[in-house]
Each structure stands twice: as structure tokens, then as C-alpha cells.
N, C-alpha and C positions, 0 to 999 in steps of 0.2 A: 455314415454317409450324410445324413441332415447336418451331422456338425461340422463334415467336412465345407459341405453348402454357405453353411451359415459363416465360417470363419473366412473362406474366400467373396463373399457377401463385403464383409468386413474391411477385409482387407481393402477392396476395392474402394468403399466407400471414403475411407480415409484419405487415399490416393487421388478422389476426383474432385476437393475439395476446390469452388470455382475459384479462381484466384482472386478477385475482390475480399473473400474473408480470410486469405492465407493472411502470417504475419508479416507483418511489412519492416525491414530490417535498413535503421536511419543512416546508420555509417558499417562501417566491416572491414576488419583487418584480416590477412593468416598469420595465425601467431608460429610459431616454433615448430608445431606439429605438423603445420599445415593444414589445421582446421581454421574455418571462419569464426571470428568470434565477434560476437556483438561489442559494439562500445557503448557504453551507459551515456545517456545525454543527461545534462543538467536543465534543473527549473528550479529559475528565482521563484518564491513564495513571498515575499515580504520583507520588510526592517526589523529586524531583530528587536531595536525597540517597539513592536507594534506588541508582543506576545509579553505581557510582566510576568515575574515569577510568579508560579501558582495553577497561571492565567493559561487560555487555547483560543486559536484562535483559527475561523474555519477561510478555507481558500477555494478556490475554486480558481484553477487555469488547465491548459493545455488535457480538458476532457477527464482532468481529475477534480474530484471533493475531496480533499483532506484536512485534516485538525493539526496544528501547528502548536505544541506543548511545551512552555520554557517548565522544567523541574531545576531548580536550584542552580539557576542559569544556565544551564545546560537543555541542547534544543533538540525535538524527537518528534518526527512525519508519522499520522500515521493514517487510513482510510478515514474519513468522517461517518462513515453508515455504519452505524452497528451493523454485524456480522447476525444476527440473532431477529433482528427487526429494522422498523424506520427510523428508528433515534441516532440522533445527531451527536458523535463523542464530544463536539468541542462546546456542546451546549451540556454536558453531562458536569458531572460533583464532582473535584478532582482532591484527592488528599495523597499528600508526598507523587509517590510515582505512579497512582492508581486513580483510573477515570471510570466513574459508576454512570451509564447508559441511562439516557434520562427517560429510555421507554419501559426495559421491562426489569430495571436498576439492574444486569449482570454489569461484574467489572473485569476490565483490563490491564496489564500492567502498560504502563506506559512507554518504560524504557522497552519489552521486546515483545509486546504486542498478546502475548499470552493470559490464557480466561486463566482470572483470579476466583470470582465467583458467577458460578451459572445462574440465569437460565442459559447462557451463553455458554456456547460448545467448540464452534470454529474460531481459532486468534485472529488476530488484526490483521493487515497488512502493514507490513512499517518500510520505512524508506530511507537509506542511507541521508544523514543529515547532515551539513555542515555551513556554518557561519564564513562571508566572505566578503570582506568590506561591506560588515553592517545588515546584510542582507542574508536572513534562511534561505537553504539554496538544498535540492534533493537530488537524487541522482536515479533515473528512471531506465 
């Protein structure tokens, strides 16, 4: 009977979320099924020449912080906060595809965001990337 309580508790709670913190959805199609699907929006980050091989480079727009990585000219988004603590990946050690957290050194891979070495537990967040007249560009 308590659980019964507690899980209609629940339920409800989920359901009366005020609408200022619901998700707020930019565009929306029905696709085929007839479900609504989100469409991903793009953001410019930079000129592709801003990031040299090797090199990251941190951004800051549209209410994100992220680290902008050319690996062998090839270009990869991914959160700038370490997952783990307040270290900044794109101020972190980068060798080939791997960026060592310059707070408590765990690493990352770079290309899929995945803990190389702990103390680091949860992966990255990464972000579809792509180059578009000159410009890294993510899709959110």
C-alpha cells in the first residue's frame, strides 16, 4: 500500500513539471510514423583554421562550453568540463586522439568521448561535427 502511495506520488510529480522547465522543442516535423521528431539545429563554433593539428580550442556560445579538437585534421566537439571535476579539456595534454584532464589527469578519447583512464568514470559528451565553408559547425 506505501508503494502503491509512493509510485502514484511519482507519477504525479513527473506530470506537474511547471512548464518553464519542460523541454522546449526549436523546430518539429511528423515523420512517417507520425511521431514528432526533433530537428537538430546547427552552431557555428569557429574557422577551422582557429584549431591546428594537435591543438583544442575552447568556445563558448549558445549556453554551451566546449573543446573544439583538430586530430590529424580531422575535427571532434566535445563538453569542455571534465565529467570527473572543474578541469577544462581543452586546456588538458592531448596526445593522437587522447586529452588527459588537466585537473585530476583522467583521460578521454577524443574521437568518442569514452574514459581512457580514471579517475574519470562518466564519458564525455560529443557532438556531431562537421566542417562547412571553413567553419566547425555542431549539431545540437
Amino acid at each position: 500500500m506505501v508503494y502503491d502511495a509512493l509510485r502514484k506520488s511519482l507519477q504525479n510529480a513527473v506530470f506537474s513539471v511547471p512548464p518553464k522547465y519542460r523541454a522546449v522543442r526549436r523546430a518539429s516535423m511528423k515523420g512517417r510514423s507520425g511521431r514528432t521528431t526533433v530537428m537538430p539545429s546547427k552552431i557555428e563554433l569557429c574557422n577551422a583554421d582557429d584549431v591546428a593539428v594537435g591543438t583544442a580550442l575552447k568556445v563558448e556560445t549558445g549556453g554551451l562550453s566546449v573543446a573544439v579538437f583538430n586530430v590529424d585534421g580531422e575535427f571532434y566537439v566535445l563538453d569542455d568540463l571534465c565529467t570527473h571535476g572543474p578541469g577544462s579539456l581543452s586546456e588538458g595534454y592531448i596526445e593522437g586522439d587522447v586529452v588527459e584532464c588537466n585537473f585530476h589527469n583522467g583521460q578521454f578519447n577524443i574521437r568518442t568521448g569514452e574514459v581512457v583512464l580514471p579517475p574519470c568514470m562518466i564519458p564525455m559528451k560529443t557532438y556531431p561535427t562537421t566542417v562547412e565553408n571553413g567553419k566547425v559547425v555542431i549539431e545540437v
